[in-house]
C-alpha positions in Angstrom: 9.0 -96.3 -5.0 11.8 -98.7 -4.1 10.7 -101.6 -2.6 12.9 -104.1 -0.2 11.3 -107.6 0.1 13.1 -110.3 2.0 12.3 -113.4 4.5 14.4 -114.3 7.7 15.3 -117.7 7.3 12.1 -118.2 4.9 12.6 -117.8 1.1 9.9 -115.2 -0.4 9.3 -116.4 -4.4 8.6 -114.1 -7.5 5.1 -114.4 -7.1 5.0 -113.1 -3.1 7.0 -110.6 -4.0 4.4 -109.3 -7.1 1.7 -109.6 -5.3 3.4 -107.4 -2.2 3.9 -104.8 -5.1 0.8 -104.5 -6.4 -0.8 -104.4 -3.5 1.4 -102.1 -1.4 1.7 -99.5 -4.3 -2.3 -99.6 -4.6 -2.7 -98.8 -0.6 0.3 -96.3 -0.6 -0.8 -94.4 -3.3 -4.0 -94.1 -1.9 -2.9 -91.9 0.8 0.4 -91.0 0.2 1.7 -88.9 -3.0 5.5 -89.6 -2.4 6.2 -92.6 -0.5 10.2 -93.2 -1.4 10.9 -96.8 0.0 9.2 -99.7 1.4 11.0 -102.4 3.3 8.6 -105.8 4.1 10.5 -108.4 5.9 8.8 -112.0 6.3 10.2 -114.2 8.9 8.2 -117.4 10.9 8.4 -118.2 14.5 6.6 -121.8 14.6 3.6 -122.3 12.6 3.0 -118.7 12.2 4.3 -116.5 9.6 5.1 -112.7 10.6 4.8 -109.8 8.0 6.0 -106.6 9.1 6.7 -103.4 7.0 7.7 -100.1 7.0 7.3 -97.1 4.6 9.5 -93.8 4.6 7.5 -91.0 2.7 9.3 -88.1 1.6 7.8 -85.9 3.8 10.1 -87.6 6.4 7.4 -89.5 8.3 7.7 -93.4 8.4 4.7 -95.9 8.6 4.8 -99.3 10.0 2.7 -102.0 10.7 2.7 -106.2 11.9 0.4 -108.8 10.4 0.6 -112.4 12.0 -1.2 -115.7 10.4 -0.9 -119.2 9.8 -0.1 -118.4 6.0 2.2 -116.0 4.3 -0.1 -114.2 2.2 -2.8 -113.6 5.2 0.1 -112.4 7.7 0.7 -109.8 4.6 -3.0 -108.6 4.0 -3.1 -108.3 8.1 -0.3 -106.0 8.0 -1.4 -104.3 4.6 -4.8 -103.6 6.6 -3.2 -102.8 9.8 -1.2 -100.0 7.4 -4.1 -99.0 4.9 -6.0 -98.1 8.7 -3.5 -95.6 10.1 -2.2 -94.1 6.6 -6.2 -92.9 6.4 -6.0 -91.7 10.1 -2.7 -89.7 9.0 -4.5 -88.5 5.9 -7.8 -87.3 8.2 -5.8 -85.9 10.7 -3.7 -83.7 7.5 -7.4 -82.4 6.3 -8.6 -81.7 9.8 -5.6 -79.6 10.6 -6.2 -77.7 7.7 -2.4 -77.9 7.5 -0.2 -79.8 5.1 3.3 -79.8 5.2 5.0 -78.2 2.4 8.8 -79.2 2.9 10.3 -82.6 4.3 11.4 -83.2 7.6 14.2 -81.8 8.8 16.8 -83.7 10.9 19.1 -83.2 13.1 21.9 -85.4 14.3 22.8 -87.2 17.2 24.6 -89.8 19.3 22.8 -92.9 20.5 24.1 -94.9 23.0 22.6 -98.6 24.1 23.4 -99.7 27.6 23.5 -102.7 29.0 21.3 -104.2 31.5 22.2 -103.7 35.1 22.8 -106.9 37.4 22.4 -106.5 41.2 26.0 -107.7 42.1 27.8 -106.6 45.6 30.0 -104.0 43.8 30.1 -100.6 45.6 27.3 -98.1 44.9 29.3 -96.0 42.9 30.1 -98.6 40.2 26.4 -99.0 39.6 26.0 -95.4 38.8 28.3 -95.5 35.8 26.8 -98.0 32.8 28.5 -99.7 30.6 28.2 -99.0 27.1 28.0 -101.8 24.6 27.0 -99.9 21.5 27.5 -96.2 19.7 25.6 -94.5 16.7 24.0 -92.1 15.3 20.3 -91.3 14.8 17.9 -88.5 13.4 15.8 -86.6 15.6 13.2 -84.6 13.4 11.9 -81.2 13.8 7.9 -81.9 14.1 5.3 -80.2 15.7 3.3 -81.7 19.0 0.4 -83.2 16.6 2.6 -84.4 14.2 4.8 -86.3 16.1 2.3 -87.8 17.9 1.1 -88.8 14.4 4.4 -90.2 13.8 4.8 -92.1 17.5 1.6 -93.6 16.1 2.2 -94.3 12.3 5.6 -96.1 13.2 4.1 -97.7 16.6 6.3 -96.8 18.7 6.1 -96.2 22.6 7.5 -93.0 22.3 9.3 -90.2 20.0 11.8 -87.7 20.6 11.3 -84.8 18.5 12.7 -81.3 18.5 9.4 -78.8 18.9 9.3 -76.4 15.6 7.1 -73.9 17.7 10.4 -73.4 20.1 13.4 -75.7 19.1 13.7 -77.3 21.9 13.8 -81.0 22.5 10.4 -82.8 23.1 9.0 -85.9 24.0 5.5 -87.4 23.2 5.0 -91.1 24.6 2.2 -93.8 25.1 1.1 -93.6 28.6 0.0 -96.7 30.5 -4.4 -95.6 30.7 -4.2 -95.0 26.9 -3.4 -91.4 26.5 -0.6 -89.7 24.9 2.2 -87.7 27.1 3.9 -84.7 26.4 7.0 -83.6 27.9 8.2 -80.1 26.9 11.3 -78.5 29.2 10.3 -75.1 28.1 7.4 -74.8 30.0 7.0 -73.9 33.7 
């Protein structure tokens, strides 16, 4: 596994950087038979230290997790727990579906566009209706089923996932609603 250890405006020493090794490795390999790359980024904001990291298995599915403390090695065990907690979910959720997937991922391309915030000004309605692009690139929207993409909404923590639905082939969505529960929105039904 390939591993990319840095610090935002902190400097991370030989013997951080070790001891991220070793101990990553020993939770990945755990649960995971062909993690390709992990990326672990230290940064501080005040007396705090923040750990977060993210790991791409080769299955296509990415983990990521947050620690915070007042010291650099306890904001890395918070996230190495946080991580060790939902790579076991994954793995019990694999053995309860009976199903393991066999290939990788696959991907398909497309644009992504960031637009920038609207300000209320007194322009005419019609100006509002067109935004303004500030940014334009690509991303990978992966062919998943319902289950796991809600596996892989929660594995990298994000709020939602855009996925395109193997059952069909269609475009889906599965998102973090606000009472707790996971949404899906499929177009292809009704």
């Amino acid at each position: 596994m390939r591993y990319q250890i840095s610090g935002k405006h902190i400097d991370v020493g030989e013997a951080l950087q070790t001891h991220v090794k070793s101990e990553l490795g020993e939770t990945v390999e755990k649960y995971a038979q062909r993690p390709t790359e992990a990326v672990v980024v230290f940064s501080r904001n005040g007396h705090e230290y923040i750990c977060e990291a993210t790991i791409h298995l080769s299955t296509g599915l990415t983990v990521s997790a947050k620690g915070h403390a007042t010291e650099v090695y306890a904001a890395f065990e918070g996230c190495r727990e946080k991580m060790d907690k939902q790579m076991r979910r994954h793995k019990r959720r694999l053995r309860d579906h009976h199903k393991e997937r066999t290939g990788p991922v696959e991907f398909a391309e497309a644009p992504m566009y960031v637009l920038a915030a609207s300000e209320e000004t007194e322009d005419s309605e019609t100006d509002s209706l067109q935004p303004l692009i500030i940014a334009e690139m690509g991303t990978k929207i992966p062919s998943l089923s319902v289950g796991e993409a809600v596996m892989q909404m929660e594995l990298s923590g994000s709020p939602l996932l855009v996925f395109r639905n193997e059952k069909h082939g269609r475009v889906n969505v599965v998102h973090r609603r606000d009472d707790g529960n996971v949404g899906w929105i499929d177009p292809s039904i009704g």
